[in-house]
N, C-alpha and C positions, 0 to 999 in steps of 0.2 A: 449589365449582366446580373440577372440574381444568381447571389452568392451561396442560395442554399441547392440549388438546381445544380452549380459548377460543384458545390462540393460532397454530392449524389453521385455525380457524373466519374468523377475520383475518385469516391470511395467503392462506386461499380467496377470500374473497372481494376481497381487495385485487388477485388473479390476474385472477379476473373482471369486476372492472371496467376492468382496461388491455387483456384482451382484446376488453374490447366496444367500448373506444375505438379500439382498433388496424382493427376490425372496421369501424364509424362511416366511417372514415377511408377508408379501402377503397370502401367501397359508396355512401357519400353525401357525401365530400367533409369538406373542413375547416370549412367554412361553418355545417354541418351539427351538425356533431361537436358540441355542446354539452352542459353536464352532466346537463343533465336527459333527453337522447336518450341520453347512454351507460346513463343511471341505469336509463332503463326496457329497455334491449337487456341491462345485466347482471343484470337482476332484483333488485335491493339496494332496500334504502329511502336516502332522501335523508339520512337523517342517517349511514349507511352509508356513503356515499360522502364526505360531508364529512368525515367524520374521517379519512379517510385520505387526502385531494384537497381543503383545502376552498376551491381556485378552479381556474378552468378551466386556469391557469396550470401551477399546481401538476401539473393531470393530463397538462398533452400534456408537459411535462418529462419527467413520470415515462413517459411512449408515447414518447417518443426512446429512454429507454433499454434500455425494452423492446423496442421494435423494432431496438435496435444488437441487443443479444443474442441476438434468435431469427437475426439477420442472421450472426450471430460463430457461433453453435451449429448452422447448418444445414452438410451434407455434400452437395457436389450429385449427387453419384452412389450418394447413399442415399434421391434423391428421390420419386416417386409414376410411376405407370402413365406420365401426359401426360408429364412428363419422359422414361423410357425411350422412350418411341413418338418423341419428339422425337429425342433423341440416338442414337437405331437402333442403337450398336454398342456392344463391349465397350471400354474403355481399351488401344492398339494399345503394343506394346513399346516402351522407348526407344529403340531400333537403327533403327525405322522411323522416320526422322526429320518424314519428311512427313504421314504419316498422321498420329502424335504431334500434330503443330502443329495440323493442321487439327479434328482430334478435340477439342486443346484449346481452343480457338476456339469450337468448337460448344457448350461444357462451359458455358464463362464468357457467354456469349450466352443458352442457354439459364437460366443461373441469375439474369439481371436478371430474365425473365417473371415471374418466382414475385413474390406479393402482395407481400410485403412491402417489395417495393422502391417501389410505386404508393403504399405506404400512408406510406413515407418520402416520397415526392413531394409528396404534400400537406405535409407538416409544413417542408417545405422551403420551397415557395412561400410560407407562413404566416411563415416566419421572416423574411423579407426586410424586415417592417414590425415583426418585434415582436426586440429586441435581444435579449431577457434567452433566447425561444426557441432567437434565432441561436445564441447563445452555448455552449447546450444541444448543441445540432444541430452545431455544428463539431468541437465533442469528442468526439462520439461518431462521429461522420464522419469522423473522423481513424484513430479506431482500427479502424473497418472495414476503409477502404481498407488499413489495415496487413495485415489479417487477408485480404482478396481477394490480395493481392502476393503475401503467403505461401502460399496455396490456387496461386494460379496457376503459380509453382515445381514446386510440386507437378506440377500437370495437364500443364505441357510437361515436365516431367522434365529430368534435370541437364544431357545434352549437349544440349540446345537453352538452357539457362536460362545455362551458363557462355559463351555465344558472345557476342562483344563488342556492346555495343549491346542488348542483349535490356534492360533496366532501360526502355530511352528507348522500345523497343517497344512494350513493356505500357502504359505510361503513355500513348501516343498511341492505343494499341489500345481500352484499355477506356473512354480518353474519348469514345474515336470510341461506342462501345457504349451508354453511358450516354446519352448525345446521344440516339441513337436510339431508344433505348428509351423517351425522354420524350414522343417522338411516339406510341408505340402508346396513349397516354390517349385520344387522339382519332382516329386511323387505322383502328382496327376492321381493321387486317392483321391474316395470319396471321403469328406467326414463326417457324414453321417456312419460311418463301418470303423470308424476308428477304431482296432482294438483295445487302445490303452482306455481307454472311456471305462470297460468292465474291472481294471484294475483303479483307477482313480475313486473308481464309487466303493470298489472293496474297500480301500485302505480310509475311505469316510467312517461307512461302518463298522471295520477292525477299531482305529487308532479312535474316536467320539463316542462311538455309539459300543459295542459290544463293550469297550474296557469298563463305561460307566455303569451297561443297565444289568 
């Protein structure tokens, strides 16, 4: 047997079974998610999946971490078609200060929409009653949010990110975001028409930009 072929073979399928849970999660809920639904969405046989997951436990652990890392490895201006048609414009210079903010606003708004934040949603709500999940879920929720801070840097660029107060910004900003975004489960809005979008760019330019210039 080549042993690099069997352990392709393993590590394939071990792929597709966290994406069919990640998938599960998405489209029918945590409720839902059970092993033997992921088993028949990732096409494995049952002893397949045990070996690699052999409780349910075991699998949504291992669908936190996978979804920390498609969340840690995604670029959001390397996104798809719906993305660009959302965020309409190219990344404006640092010099333009206001455009900059408001553009990054749109950047970090637009990038809750994407699945994989709905599919953490469910694993969220799930952990609230199960500890060992929690546990799972804050460590890798930890190291997101480091990893959005750092993107976010980025998207507003340095003369807005060194203006005093910019730290306490973000952190009231994206919670303000996150919040919201846990209503589109059940809103059936568009967000593109977000209204809070006009209020998140005000309070850029009030509390960065008007206080300093």
């Amino acid at each position: 047997m080549d042993v690099r072929n069997q352990a392709d073979r393993t590590a394939h399928s071990r792929e597709l079974i966290l994406d069919a849970t990640i998938e599960c999660l998405l489209r029918e809920g945590y409720a839902a998610t059970t092993t033997v639904r992921v088993q028949a969405m990732a096409g494995v046989t049952r002893g397949r999946l045990l070996h690699h997951f052999p409780s349910k436990q075991d699998l949504l652990t291992a669908a936190v971490a996978r979804l920390g890392e498609q969340r840690l490895n995604r670029r959001l201006e390397d996104e798809d078609d719906e993305f660009d048609r959302m965020l309409g414009e190219a990344r404006p210079g640092e010099s333009d200060l206001g455009a900059r903010a408001d553009w990054a606003i749109l950047t970090l708004w637009t990038g809750l929409m994407h699945s994989s934040f709905f599919s953490a949603l469910e694993l969220w709500t799930a952990s609230r009653t199960d500890d060992e999940l929690a546990d799972s879920v804050r460590s890798h929720e930890k190291i997101v949010l480091d990893r959005v801070r750092e993107n976010a840097r980025e998207l507003f660029g340095s003369e807005i990110t060194r203006r005093p107060g910019y730290d306490e910004f973000f952190t009231m900003v994206f919670a303000s975001m996150r919040g919201m975004a846990v209503t589109y489960t059940f809103s059936r809005r568009d967000p593109h028409r977000e209204p809070m979008l006009s209020t998140w760019k005000r309070a850029a330019r009030t509390l960065l930009l008007d206080a300093v210039e």
